[in-house]
OpenMM code with the backbone's topology and positions (N, CA, C; nanometers):
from openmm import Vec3, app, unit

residues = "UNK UNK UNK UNK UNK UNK UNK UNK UNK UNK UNK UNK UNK UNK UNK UNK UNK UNK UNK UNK UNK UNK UNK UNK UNK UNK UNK UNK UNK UNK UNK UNK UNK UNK UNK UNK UNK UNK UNK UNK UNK UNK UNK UNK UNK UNK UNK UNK UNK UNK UNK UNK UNK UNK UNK UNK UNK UNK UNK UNK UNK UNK UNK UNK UNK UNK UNK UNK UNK UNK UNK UNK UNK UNK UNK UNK UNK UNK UNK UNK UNK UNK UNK UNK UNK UNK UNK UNK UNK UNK UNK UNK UNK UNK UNK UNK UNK UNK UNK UNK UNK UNK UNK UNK UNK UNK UNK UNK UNK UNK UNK UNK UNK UNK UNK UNK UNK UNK UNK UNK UNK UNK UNK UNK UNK UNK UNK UNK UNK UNK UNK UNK UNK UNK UNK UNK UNK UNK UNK UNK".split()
positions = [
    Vec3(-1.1307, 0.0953, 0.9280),
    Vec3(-1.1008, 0.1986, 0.8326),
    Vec3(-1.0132, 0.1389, 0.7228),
    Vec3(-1.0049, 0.1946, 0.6157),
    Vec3(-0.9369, 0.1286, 0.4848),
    Vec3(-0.8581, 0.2605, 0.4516),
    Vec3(-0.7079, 0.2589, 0.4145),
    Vec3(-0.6824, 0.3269, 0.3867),
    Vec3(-0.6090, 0.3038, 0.2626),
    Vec3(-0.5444, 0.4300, 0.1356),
    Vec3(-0.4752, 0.3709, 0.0350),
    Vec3(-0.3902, 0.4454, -0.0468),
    Vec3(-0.3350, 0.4154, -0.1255),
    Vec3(-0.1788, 0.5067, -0.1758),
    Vec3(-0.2443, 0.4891, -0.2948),
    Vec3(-0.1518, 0.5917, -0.3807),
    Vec3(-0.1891, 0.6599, -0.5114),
    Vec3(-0.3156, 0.6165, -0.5409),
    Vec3(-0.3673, 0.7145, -0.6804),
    Vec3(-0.4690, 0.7468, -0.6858),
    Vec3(-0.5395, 0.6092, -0.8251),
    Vec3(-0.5348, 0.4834, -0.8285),
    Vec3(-0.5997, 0.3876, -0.9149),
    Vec3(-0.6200, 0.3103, -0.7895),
    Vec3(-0.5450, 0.3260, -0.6623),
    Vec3(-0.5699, 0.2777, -0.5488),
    Vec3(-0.7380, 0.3020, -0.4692),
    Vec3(-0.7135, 0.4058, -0.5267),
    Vec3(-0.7791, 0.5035, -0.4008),
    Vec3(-0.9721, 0.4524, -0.4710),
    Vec3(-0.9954, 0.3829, -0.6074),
    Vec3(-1.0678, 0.3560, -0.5996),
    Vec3(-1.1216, 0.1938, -0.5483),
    Vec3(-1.0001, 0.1572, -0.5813),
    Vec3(-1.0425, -0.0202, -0.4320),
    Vec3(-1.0486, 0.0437, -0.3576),
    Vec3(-1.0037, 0.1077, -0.2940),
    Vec3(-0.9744, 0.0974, -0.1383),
    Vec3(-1.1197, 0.1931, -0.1512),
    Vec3(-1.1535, 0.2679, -0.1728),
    Vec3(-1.2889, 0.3356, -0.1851),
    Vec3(-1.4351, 0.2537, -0.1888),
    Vec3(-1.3398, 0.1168, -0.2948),
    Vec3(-1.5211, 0.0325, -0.2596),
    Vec3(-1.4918, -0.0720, -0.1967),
    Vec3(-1.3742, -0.0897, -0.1782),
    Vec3(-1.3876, -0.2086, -0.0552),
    Vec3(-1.4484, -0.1517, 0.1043),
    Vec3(-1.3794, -0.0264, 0.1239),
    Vec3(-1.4626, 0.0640, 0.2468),
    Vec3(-1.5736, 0.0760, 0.2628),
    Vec3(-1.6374, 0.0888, 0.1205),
    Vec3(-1.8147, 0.0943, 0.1464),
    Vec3(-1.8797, -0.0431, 0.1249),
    Vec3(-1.7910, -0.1724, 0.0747),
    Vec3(-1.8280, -0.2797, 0.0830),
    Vec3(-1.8253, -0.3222, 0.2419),
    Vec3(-1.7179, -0.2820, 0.3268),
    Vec3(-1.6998, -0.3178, 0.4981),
    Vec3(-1.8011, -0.2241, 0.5327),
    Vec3(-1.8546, -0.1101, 0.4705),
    Vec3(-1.8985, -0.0034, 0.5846),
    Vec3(-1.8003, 0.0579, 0.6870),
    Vec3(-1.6894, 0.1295, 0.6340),
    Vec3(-1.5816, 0.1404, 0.7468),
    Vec3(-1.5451, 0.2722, 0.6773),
    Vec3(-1.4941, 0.4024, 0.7248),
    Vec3(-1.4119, 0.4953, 0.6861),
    Vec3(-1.3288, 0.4575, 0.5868),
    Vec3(-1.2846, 0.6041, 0.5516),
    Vec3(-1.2185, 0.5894, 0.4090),
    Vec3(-1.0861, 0.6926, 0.4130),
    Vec3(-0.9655, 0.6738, 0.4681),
    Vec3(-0.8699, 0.8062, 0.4613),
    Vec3(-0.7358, 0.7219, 0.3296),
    Vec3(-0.7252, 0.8508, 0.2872),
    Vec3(-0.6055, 0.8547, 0.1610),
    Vec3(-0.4543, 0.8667, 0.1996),
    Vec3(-0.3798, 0.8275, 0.1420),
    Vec3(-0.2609, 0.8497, 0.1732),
    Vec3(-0.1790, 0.8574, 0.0719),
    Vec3(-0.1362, 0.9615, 0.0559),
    Vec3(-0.0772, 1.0787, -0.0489),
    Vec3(0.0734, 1.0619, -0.0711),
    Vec3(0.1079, 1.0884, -0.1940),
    Vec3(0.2852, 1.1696, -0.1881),
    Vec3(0.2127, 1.2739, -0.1649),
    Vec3(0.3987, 1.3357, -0.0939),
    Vec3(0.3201, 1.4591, -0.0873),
    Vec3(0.3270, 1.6324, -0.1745),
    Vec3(0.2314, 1.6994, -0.1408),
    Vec3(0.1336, 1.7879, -0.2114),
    Vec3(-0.0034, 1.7402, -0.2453),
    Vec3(-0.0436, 1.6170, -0.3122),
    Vec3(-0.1628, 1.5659, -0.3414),
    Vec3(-0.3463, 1.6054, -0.2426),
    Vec3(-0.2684, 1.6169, -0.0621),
    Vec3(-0.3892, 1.6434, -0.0075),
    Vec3(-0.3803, 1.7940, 0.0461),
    Vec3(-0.5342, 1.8000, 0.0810),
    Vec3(-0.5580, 1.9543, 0.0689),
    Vec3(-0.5732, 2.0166, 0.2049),
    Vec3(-0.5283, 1.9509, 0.3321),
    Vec3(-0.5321, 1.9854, 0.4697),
    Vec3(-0.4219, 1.9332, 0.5403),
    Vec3(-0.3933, 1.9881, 0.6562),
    Vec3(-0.2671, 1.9638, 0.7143),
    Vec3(-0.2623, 1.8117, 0.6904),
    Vec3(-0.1348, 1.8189, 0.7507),
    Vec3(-0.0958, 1.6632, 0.6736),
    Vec3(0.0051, 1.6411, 0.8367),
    Vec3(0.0552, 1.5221, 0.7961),
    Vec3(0.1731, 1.4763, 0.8962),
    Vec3(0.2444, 1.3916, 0.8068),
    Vec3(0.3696, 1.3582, 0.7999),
    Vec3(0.4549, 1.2897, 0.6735),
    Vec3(0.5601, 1.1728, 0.7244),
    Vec3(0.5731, 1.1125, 0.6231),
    Vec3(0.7027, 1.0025, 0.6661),
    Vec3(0.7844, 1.0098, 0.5203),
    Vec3(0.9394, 1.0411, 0.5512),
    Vec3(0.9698, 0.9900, 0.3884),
    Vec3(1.0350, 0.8862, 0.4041),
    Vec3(1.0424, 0.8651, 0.2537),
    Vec3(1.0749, 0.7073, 0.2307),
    Vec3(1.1925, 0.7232, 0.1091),
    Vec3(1.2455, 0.6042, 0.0329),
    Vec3(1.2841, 0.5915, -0.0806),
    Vec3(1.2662, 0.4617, -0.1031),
    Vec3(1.1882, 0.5103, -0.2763),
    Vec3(1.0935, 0.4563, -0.3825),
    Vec3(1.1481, 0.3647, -0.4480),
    Vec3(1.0740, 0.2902, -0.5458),
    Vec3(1.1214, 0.1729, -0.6004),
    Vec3(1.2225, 0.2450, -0.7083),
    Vec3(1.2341, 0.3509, -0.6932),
    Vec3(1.2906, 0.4250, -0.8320),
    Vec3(1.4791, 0.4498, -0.7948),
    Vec3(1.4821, 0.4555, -0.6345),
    Vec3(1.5158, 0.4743, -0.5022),
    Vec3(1.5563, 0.6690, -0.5084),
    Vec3(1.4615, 0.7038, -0.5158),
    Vec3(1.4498, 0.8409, -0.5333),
    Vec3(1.3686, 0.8844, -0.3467),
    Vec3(1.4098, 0.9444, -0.3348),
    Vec3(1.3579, 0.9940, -0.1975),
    Vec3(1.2203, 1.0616, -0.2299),
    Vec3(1.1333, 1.0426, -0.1454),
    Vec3(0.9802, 1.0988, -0.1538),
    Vec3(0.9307, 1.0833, -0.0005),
    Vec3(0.8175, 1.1621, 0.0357),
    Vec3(0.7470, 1.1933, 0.1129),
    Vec3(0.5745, 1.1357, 0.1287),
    Vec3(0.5755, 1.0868, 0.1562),
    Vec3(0.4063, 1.0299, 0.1608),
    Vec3(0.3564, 1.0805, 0.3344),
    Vec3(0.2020, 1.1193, 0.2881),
    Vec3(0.1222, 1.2389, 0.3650),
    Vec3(0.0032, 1.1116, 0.4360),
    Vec3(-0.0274, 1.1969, 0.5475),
    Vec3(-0.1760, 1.1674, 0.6071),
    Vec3(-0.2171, 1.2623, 0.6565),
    Vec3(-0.3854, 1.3131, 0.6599),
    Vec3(-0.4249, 1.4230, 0.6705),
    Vec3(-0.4333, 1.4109, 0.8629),
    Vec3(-0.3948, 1.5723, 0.8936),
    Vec3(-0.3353, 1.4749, 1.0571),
    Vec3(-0.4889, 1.4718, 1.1353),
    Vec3(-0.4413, 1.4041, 1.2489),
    Vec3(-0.5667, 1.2981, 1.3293),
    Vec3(-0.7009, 1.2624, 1.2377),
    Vec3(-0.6653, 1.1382, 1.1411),
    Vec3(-0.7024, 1.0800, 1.0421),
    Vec3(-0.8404, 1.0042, 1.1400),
    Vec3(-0.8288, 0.9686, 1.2468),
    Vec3(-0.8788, 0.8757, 1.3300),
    Vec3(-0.8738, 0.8527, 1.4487),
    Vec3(-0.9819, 0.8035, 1.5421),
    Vec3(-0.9305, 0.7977, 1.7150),
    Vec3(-0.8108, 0.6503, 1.7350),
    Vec3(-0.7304, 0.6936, 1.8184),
    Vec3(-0.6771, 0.6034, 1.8636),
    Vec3(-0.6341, 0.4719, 1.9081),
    Vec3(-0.5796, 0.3746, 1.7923),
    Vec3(-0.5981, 0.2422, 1.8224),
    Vec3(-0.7485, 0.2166, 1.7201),
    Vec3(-0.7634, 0.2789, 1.5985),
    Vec3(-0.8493, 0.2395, 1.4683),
    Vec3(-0.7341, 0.1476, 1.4109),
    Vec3(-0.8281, 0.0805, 1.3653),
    Vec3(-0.7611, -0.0512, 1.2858),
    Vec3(-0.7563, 0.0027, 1.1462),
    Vec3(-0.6624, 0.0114, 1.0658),
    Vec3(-0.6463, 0.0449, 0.9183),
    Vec3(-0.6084, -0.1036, 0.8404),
    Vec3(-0.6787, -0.1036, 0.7160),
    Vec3(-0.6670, -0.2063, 0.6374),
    Vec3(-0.5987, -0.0923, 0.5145),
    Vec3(-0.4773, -0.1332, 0.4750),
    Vec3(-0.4487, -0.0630, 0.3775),
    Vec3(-0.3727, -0.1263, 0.2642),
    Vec3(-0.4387, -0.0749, 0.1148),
    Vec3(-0.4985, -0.1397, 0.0028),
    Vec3(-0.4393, -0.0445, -0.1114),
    Vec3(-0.2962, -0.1414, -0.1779),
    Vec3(-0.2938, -0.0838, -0.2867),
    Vec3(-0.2465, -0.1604, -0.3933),
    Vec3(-0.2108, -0.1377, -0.5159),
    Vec3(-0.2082, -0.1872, -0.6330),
    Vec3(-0.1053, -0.2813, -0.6058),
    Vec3(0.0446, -0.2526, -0.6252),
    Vec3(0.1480, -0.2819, -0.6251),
    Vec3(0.2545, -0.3072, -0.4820),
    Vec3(0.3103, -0.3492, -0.4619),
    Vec3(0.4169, -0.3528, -0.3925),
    Vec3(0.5785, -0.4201, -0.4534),
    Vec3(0.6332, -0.3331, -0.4974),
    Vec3(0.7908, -0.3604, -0.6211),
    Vec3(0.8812, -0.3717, -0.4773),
    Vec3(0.9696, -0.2541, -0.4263),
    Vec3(1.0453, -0.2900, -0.3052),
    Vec3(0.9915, -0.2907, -0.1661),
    Vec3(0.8959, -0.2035, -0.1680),
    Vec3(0.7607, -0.2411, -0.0015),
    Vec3(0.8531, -0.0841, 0.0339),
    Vec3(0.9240, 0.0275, 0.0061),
    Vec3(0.9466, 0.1303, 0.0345),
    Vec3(0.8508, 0.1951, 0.0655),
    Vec3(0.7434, 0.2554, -0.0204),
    Vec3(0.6342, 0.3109, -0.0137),
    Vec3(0.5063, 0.2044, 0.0745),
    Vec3(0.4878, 0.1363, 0.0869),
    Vec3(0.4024, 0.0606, 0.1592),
    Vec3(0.5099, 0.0971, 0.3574),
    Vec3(0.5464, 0.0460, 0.3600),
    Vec3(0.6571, 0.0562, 0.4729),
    Vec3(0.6267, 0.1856, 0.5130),
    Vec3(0.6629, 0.2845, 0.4286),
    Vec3(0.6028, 0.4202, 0.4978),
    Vec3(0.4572, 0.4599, 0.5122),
    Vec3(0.3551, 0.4059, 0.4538),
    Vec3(0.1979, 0.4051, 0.4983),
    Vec3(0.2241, 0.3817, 0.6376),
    Vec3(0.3020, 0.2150, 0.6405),
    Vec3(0.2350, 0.1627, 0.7621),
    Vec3(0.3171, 0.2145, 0.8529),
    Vec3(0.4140, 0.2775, 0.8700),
    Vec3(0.4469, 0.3896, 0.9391),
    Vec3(0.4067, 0.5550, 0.9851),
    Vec3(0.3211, 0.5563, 0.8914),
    Vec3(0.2394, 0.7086, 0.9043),
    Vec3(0.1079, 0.6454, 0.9873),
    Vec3(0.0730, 0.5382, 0.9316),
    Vec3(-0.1165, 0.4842, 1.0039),
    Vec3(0.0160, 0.4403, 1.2009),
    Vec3(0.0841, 0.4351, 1.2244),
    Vec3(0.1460, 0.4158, 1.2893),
    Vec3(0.1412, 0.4910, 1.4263),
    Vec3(0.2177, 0.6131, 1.3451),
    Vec3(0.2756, 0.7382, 1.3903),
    Vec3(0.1103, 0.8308, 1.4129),
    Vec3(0.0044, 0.8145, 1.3565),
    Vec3(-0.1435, 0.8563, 1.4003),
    Vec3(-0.1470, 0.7866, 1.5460),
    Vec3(-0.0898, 0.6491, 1.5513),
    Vec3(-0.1559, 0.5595, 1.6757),
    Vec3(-0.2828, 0.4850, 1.6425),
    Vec3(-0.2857, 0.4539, 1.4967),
    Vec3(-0.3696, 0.3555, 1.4470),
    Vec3(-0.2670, 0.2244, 1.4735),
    Vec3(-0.3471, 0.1051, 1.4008),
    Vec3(-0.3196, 0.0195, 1.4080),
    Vec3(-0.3173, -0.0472, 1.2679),
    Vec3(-0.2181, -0.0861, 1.2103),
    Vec3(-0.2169, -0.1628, 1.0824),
    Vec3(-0.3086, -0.3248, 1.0532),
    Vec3(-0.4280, -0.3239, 1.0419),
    Vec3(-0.4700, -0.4799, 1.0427),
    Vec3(-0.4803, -0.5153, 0.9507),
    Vec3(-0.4213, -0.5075, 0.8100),
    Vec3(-0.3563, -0.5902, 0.7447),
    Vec3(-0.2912, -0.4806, 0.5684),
    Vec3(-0.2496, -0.5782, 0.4898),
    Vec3(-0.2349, -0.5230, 0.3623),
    Vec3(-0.2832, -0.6094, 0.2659),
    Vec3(-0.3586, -0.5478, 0.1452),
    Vec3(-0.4420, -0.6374, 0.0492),
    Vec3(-0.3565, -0.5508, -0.0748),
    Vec3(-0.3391, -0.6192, -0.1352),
    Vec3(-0.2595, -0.5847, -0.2584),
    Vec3(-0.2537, -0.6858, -0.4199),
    Vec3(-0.2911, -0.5951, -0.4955),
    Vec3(-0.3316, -0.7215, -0.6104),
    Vec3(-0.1939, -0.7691, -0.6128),
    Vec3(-0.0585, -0.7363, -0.6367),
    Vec3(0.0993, -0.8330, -0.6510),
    Vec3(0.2039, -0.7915, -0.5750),
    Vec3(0.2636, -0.8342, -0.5307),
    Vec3(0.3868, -0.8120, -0.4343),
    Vec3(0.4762, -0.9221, -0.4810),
    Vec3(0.6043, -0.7770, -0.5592),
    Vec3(0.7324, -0.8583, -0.5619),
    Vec3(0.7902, -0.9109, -0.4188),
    Vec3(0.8556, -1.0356, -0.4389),
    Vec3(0.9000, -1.0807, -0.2979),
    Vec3(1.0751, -1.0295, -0.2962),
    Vec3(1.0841, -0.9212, -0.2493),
    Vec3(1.2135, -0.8293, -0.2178),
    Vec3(1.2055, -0.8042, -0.0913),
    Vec3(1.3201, -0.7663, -0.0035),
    Vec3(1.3543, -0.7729, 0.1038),
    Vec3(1.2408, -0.6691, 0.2428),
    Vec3(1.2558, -0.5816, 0.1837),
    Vec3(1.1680, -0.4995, 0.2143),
    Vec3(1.0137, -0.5165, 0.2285),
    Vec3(0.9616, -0.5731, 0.1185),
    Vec3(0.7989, -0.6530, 0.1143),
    Vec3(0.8234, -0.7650, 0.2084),
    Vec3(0.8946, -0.8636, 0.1981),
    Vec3(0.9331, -0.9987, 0.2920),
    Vec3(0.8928, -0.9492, 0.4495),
    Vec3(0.9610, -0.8597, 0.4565),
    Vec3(0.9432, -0.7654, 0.6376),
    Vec3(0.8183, -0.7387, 0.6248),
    Vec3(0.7848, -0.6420, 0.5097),
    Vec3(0.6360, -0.6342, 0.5637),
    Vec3(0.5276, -0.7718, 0.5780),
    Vec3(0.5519, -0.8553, 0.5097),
    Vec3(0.4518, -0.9561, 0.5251),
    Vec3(0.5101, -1.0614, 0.6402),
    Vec3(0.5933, -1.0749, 0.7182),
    Vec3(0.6209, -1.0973, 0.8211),
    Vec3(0.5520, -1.0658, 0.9630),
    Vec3(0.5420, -0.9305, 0.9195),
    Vec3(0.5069, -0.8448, 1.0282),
    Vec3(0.3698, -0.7716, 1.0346),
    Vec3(0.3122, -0.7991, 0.9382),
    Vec3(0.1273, -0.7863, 0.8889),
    Vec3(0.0633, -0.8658, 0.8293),
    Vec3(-0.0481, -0.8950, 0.8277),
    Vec3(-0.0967, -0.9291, 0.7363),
    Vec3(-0.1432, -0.9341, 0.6140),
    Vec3(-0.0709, -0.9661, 0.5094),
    Vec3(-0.0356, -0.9572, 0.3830),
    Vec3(-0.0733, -1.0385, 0.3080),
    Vec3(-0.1843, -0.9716, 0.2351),
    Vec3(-0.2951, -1.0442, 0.1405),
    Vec3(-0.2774, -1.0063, -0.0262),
    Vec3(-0.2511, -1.0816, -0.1333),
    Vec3(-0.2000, -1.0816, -0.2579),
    Vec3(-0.3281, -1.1506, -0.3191),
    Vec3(-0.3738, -1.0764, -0.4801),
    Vec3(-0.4056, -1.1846, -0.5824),
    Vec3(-0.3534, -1.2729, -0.6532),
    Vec3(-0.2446, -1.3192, -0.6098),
    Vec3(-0.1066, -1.4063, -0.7407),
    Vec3(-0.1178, -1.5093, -0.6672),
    Vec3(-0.1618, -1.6053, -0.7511),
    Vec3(-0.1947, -1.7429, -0.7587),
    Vec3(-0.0177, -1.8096, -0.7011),
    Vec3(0.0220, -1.8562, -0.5869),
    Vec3(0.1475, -1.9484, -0.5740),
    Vec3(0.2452, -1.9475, -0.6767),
    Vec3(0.2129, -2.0469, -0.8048),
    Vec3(0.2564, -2.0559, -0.9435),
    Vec3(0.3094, -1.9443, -0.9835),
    Vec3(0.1907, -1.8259, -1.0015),
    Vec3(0.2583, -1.7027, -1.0840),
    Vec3(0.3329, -1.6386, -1.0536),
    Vec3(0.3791, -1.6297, -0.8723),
    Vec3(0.4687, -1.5253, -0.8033),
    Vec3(0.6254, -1.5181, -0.9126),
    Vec3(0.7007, -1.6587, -0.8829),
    Vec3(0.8096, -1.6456, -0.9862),
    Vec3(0.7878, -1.5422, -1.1076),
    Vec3(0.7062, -1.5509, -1.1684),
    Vec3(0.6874, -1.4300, -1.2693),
    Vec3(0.6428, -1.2863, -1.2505),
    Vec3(0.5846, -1.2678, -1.1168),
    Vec3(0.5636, -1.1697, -1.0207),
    Vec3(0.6846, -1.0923, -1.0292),
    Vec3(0.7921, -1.1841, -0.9343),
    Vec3(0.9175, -1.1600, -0.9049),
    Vec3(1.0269, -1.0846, -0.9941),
    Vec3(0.9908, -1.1475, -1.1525),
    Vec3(1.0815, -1.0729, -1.2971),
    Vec3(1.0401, -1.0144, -1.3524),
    Vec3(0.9083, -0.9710, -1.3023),
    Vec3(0.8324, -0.8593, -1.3480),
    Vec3(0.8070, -0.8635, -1.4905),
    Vec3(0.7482, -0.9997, -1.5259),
    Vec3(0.7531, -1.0475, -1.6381),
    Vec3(0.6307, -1.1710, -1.6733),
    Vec3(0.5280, -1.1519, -1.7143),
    Vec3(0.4349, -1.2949, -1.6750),
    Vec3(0.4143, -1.3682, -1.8299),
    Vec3(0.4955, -1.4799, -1.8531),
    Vec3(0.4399, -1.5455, -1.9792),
    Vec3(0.3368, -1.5707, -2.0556),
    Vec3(0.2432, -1.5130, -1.9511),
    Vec3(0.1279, -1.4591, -2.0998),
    Vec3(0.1847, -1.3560, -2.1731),
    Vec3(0.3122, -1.2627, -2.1163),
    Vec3(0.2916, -1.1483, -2.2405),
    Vec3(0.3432, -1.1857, -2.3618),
    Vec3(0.4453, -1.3135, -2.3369),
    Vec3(0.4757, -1.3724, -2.4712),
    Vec3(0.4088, -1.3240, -2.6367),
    Vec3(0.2976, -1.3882, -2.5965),
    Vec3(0.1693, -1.3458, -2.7158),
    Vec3(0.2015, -1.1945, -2.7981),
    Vec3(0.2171, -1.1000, -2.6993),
    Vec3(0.2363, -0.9652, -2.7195),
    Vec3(0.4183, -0.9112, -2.7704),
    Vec3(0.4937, -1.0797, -2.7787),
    Vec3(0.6003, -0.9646, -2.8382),
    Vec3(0.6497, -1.0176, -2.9527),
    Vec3(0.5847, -1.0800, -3.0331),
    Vec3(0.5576, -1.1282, -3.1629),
    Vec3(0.5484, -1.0238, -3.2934),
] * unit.nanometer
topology = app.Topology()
chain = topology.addChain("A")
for resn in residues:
    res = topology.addResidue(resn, chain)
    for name in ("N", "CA", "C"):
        topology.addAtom(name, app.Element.getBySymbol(name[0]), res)
């Protein structure tokens, strides 16, 4: 199963699912879904307290979730996915994420899952300052 946070997410994680052939469940702040839910809160990269949703018994017991999203800034909001796919009694088998700042919080998670990034070695440092020297060009 593939699961995924906010909604520019929700379309990877939508075709990577039908690229595996595997289920497809969402994972919400919450209000966003439209059936009971079960919740974990967290605080955000903003460090604002929030709530992120799963629609409850998402899946049978001991499903493997691959969960797939854009960003990871402090791993707050990721941390609580993999605590809600958790708290179902799924199983987290891995995280795919186009960039992950390396902050304390992300560090744990990729310790402790499998934690898959598009950022080339090289570019992380610029990952990290949230800043990538191509934008140079752009502040001219």
């Amino acid at each position: 199963m593939v699961g995924s946070l906010q909604l520019i997410s929700k379309c990877s994680g939508g075709a990577i699912a039908n690229h595996l052939k595997k289920g497809f469940i969402a994972i919400r702040k919450k209000g966003h879904l439209c059936v009971e839910t079960e919740a974990v809160d967290f605080v955000d990269y903003s460090k604002h307290s929030k709530t992120l949703e799963i629609r409850k018994n998402p899946f049978p017991t001991d499903t493997r979730v691959l969960i797939v999203d854009q960003w990871i800034e402090t791993g707050g909001t990721m941390a609580a996915a993999t605590q809600l796919i958790e708290k179902m009694k799924g199983i987290v088998a891995g995280i795919a994420v186009v960039a992950m700042e390396e902050q304390e919080i992300a560090l744990k998670l990729k310790q402790k899952y499998t934690l898959v990034t598009g950022v080339p070695c090289h570019l992380q440092p610029q990952i990290n300052s949230q800043y990538l020297n191509s934008f140079k060009q752009f502040d001219k």
